[in-house]
MARBA-3410 file (N, C-alpha, C, O; in Angstrom, 1 decimal):
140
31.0,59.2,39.0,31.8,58.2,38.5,31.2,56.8,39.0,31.3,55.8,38.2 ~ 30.7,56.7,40.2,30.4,55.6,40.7,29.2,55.2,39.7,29.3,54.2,39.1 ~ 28.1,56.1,39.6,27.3,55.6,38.8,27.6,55.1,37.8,26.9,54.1,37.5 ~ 28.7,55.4,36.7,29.3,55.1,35.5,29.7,53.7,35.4,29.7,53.0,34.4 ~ 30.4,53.0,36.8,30.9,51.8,37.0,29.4,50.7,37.1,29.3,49.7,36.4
28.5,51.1,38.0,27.5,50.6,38.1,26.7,50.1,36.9,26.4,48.9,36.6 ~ 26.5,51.2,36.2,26.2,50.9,35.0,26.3,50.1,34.0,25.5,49.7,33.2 ~ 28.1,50.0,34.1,28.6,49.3,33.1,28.4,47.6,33.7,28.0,46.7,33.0 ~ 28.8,47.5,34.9,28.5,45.9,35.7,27.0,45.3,35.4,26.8,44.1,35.2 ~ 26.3,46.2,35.3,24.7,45.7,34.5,24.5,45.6,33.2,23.4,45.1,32.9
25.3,45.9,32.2,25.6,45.7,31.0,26.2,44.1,30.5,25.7,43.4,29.7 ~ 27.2,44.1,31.3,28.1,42.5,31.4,27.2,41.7,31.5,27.0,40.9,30.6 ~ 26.5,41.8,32.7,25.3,40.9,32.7,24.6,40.6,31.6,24.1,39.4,31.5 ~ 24.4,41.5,30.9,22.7,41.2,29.9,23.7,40.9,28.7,23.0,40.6,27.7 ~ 25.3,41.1,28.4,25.9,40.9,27.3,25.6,39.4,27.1,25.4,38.6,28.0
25.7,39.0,25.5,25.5,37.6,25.3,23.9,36.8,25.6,23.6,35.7,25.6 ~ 23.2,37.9,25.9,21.5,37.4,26.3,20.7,37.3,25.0,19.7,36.5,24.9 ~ 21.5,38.4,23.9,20.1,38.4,22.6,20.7,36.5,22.0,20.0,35.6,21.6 ~ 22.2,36.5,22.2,23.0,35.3,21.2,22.6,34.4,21.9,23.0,33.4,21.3 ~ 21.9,34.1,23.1,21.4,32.9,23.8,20.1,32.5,23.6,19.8,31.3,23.4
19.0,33.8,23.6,18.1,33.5,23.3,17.9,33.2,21.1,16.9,32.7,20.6 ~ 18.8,33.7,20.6,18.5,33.5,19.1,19.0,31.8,19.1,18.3,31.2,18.3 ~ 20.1,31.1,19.9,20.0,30.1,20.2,18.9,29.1,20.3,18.7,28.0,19.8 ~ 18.3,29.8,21.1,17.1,28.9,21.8,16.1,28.7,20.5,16.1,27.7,19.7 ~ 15.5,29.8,20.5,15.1,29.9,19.2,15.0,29.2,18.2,14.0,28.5,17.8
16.3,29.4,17.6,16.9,28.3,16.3,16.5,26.9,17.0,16.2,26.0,16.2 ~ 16.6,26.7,17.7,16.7,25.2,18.2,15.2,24.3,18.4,14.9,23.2,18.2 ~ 14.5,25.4,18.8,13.0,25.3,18.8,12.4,25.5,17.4,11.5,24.7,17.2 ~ 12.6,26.1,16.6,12.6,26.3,15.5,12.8,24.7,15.0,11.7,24.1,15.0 ~ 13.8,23.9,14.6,14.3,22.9,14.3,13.8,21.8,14.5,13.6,20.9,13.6
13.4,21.8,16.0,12.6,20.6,16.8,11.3,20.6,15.7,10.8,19.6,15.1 ~ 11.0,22.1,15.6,9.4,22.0,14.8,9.4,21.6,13.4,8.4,21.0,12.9 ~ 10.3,21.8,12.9,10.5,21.9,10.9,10.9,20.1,11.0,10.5,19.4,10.1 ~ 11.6,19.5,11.8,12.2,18.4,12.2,11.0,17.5,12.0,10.7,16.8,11.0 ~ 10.2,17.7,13.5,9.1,17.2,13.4,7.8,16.7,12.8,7.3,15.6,12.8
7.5,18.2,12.0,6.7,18.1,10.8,7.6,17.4,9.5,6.9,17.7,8.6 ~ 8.3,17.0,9.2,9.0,16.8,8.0,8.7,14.9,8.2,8.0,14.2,7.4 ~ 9.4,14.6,9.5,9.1,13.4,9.6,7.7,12.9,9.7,7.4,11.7,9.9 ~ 6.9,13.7,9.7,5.1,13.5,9.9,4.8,13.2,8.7,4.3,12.1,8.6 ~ 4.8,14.2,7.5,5.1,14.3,6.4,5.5,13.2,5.8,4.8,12.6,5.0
7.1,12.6,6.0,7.6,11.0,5.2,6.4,10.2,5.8,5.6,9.9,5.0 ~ 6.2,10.0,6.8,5.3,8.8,7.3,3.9,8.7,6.3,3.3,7.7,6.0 ~ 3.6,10.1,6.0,2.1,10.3,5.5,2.5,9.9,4.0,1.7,9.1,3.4 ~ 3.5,10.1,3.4,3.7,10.1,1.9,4.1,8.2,2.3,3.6,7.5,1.4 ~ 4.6,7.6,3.1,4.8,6.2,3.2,3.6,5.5,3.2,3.6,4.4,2.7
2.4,6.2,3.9,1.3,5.5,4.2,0.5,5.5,2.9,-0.2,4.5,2.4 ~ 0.6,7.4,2.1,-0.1,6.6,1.1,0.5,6.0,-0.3,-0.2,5.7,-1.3 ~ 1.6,5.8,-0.2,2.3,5.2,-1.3,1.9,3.7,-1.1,1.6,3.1,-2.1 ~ 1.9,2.9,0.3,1.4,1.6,0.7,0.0,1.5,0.3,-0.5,0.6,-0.3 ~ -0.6,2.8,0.7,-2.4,2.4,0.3,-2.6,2.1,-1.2,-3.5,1.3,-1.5
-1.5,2.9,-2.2,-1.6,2.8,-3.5,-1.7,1.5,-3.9,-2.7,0.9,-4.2 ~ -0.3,1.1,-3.9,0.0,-0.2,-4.0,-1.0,-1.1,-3.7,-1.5,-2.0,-4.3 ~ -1.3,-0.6,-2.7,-2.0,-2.0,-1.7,-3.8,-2.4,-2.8,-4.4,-3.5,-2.9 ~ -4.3,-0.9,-3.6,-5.3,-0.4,-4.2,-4.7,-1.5,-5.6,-5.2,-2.5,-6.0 ~ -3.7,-1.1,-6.2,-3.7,-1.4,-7.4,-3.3,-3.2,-7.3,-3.1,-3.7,-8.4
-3.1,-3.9,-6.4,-2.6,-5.1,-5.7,-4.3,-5.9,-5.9,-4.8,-6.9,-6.5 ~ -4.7,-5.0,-5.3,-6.6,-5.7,-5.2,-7.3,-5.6,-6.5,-7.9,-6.5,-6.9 ~ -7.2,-4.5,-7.3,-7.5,-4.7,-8.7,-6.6,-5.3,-9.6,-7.1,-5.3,-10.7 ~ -5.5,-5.9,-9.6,-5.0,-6.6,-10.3,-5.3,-8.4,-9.9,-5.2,-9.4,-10.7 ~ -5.5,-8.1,-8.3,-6.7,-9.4,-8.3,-7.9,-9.6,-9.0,-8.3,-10.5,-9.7
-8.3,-8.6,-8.6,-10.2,-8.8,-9.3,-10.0,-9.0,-11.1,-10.7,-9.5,-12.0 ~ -8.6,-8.4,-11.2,-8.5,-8.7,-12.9,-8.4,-10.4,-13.1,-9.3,-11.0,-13.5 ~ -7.6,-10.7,-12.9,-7.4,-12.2,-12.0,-8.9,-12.7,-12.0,-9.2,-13.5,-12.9 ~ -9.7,-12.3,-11.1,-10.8,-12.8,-10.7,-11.7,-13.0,-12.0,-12.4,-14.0,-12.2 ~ -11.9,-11.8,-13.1,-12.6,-11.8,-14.1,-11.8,-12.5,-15.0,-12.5,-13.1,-15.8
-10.5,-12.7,-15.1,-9.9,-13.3,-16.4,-10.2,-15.0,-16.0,-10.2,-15.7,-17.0 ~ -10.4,-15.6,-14.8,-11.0,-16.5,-14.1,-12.5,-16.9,-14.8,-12.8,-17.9,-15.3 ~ -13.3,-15.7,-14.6,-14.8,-16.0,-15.4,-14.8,-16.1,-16.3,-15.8,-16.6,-16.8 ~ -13.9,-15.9,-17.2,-13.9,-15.4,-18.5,-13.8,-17.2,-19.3,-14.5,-17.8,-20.2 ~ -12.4,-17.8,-18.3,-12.4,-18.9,-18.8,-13.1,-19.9,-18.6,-13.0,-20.9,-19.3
-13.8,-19.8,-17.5,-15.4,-20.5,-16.8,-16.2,-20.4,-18.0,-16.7,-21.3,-18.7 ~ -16.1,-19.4,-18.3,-17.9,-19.5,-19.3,-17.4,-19.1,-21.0,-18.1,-19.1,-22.0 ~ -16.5,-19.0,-21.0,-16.0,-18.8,-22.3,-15.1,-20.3,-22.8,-15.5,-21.1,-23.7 ~ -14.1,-20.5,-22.1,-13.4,-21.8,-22.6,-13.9,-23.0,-22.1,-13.8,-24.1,-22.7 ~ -14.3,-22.7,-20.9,-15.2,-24.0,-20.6,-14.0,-25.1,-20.3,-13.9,-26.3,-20.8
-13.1,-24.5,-19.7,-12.1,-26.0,-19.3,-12.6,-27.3,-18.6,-13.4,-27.4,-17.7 ~ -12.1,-28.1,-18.9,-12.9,-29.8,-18.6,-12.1,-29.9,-17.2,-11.0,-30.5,-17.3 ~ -12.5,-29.5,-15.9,-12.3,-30.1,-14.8,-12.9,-30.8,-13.9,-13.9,-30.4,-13.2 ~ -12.2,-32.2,-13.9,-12.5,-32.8,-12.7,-13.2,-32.7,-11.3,-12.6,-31.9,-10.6 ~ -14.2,-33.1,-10.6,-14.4,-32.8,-9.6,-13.2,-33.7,-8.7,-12.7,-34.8,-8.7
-13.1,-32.5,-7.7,-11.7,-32.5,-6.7,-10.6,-32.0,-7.7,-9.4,-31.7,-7.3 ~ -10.9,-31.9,-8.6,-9.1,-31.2,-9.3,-9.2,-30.0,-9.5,-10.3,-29.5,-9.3 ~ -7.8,-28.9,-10.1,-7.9,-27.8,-9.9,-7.0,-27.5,-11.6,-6.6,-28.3,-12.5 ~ -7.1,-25.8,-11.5,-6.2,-25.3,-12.3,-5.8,-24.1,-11.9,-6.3,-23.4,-11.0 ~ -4.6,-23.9,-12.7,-3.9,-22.6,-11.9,-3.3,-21.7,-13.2,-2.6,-22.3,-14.0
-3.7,-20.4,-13.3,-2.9,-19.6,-14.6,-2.7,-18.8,-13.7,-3.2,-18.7,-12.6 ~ -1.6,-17.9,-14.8,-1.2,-16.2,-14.1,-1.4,-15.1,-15.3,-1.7,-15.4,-16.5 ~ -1.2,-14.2,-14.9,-0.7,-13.0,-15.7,-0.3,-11.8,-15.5,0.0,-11.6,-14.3 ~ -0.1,-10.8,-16.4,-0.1,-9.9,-15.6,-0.2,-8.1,-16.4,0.1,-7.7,-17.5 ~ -0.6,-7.6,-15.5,-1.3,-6.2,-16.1,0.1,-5.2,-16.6,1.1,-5.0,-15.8
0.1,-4.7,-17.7,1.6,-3.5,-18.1,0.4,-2.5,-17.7,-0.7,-2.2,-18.2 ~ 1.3,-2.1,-16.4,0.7,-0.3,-16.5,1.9,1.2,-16.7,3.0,1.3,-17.1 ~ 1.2,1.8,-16.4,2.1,3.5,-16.8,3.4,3.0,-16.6,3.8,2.1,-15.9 ~ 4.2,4.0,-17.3,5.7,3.9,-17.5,6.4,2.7,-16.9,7.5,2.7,-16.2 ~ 5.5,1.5,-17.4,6.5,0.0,-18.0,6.3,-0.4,-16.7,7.2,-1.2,-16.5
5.5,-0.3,-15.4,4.9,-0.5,-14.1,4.6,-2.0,-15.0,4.5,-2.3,-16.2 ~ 4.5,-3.2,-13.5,3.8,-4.3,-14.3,3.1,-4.9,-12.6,3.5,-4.6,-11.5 ~ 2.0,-5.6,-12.9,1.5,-5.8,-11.5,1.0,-7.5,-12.1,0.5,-7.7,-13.2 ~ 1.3,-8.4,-11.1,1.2,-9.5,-11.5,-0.1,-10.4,-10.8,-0.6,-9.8,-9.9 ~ -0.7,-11.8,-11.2,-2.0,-12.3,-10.9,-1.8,-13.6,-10.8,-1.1,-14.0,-11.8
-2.2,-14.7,-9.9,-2.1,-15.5,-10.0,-3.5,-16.4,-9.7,-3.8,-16.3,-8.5 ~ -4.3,-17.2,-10.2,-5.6,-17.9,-10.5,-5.3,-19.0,-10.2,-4.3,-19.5,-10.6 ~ -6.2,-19.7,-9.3,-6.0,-20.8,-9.2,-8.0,-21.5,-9.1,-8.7,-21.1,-8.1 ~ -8.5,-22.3,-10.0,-9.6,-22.3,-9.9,-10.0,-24.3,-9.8,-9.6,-25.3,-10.5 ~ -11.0,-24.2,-8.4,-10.7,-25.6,-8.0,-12.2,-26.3,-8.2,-13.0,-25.4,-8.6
-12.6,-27.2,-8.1,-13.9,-27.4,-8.3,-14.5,-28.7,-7.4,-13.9,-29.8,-7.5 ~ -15.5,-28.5,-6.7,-16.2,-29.6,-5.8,-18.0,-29.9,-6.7,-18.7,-29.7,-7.7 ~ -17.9,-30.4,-5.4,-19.4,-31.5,-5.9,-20.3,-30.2,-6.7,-20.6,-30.1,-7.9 ~ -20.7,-29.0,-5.3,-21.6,-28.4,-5.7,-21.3,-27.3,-5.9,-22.3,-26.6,-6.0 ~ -19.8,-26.4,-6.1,-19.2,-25.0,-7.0,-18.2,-25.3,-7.3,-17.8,-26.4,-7.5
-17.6,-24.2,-7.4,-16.8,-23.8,-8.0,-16.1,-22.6,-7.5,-16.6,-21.5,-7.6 ~ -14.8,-22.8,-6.8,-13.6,-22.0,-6.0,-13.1,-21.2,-7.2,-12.8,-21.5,-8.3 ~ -13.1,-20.0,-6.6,-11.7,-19.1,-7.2,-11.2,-18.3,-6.4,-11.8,-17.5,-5.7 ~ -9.9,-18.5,-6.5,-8.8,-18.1,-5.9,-7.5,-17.1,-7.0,-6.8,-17.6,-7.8 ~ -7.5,-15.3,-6.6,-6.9,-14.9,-6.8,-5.9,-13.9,-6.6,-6.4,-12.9,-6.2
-4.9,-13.8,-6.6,-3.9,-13.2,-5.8,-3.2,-12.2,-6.6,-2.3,-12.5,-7.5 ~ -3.7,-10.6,-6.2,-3.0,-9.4,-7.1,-1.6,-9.5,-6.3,-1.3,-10.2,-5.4 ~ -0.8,-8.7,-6.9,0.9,-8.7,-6.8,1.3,-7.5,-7.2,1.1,-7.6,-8.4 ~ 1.8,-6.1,-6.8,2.3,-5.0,-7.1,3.2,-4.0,-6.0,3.0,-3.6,-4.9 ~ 4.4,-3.9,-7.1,5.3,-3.5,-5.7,5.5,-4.0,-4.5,5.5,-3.4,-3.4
5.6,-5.5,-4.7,5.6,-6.8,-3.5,4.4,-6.6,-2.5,4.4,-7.2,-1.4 ~ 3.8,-6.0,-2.7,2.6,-5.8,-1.9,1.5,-6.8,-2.3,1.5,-6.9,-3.5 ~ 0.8,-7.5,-1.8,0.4,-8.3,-2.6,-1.8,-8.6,-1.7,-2.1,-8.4,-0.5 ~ -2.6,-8.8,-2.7,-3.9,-9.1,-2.1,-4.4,-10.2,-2.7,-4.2,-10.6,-3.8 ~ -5.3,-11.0,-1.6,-6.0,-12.3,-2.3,-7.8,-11.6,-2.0,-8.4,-10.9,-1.2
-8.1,-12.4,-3.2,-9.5,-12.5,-3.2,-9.6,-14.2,-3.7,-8.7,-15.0,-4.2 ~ -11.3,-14.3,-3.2,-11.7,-15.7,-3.2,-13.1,-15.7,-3.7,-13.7,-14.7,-3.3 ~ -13.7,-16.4,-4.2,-15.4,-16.5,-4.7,-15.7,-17.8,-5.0,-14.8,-18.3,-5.7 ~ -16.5,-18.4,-4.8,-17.5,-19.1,-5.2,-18.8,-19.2,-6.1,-19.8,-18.5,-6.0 ~ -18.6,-20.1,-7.0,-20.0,-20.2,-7.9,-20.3,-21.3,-7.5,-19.5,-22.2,-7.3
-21.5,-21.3,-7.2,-22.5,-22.4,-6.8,-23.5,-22.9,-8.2,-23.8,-22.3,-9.2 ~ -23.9,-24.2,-7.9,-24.6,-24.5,-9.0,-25.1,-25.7,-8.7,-24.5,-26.5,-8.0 ~ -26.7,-26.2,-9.4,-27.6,-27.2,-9.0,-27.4,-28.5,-9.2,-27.6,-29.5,-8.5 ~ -26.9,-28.2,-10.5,-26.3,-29.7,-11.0,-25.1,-29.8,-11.8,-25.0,-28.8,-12.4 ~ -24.3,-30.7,-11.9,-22.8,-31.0,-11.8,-22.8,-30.5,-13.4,-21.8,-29.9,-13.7
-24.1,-30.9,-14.6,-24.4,-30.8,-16.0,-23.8,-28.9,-16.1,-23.2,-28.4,-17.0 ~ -24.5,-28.1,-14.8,-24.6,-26.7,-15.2,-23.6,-25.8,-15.7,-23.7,-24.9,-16.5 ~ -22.3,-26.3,-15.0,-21.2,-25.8,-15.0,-20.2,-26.5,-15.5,-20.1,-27.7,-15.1 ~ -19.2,-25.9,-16.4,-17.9,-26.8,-16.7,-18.3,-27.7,-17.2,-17.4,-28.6,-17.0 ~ -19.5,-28.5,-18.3,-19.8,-29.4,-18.6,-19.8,-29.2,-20.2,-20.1,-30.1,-21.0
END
């Protein structure tokens, strides 16, 4: 009989041990799925910004060529020391629109351009210069 009692007092003990450790468990479990999840938003944040940030710079450089375009195609009459400034802006996939803004300035011996992509308020500048020998070469 005594053994029977003994027995049972070492039982009590380990009762409630599997529901503590399945606790633990779950909980460590959670920390990890937790973890990785928020790793994950950060990475889908980072490259949703790079996207943006990508289609921001080519909608400058579009900028930048719609800039040449009017350099050597329309040949606008500017002033040395004066400037001009246009915009536009690119319709992309499902009604997306990414915007440009130009601003082209002109000195003794080039010619500034200044363009600034715009997408998903994210926004990039590009800048270039044409150089040239005599004032007749360009814009004349």
């Amino acid at each position: 009989m005594r053994y029977f009692f003994e027995k049972r007092k070492k039982k009590k003990f380990f009762e409630g041990y599997a529901l503590l450790l399945v606790v633990i468990l779950i909980s460590v479990m959670s920390i990890i799925v937790l973890s990785l999840s928020l790793t994950l938003m950060e990475q889908i944040r980072s490259n949703r910004a790079t996207i943006f940030s990508t289609q921001a710079f080519y909608t400058a450089e579009s900028g930048m060529e719609r800039a040449f375009y009017a350099l050597y195609q329309e040949k606008p009459n500017i002033p040395v020391g004066g400037n001009i400034s246009f915009s536009g802006s690119l319709l992309l996939n499902e009604g997306d629109e990414s915007l440009f803004v130009v601003t082209i300035e002109r000195f003794d011996d080039h010619v500034s351009i200044k363009s600034k992509g715009t997408y998903h308020q994210v926004a990039r500048d590009l800048e270039g210069n044409i150089f040239f020998t005599s004032p007749q070469e360009l814009l004349q």
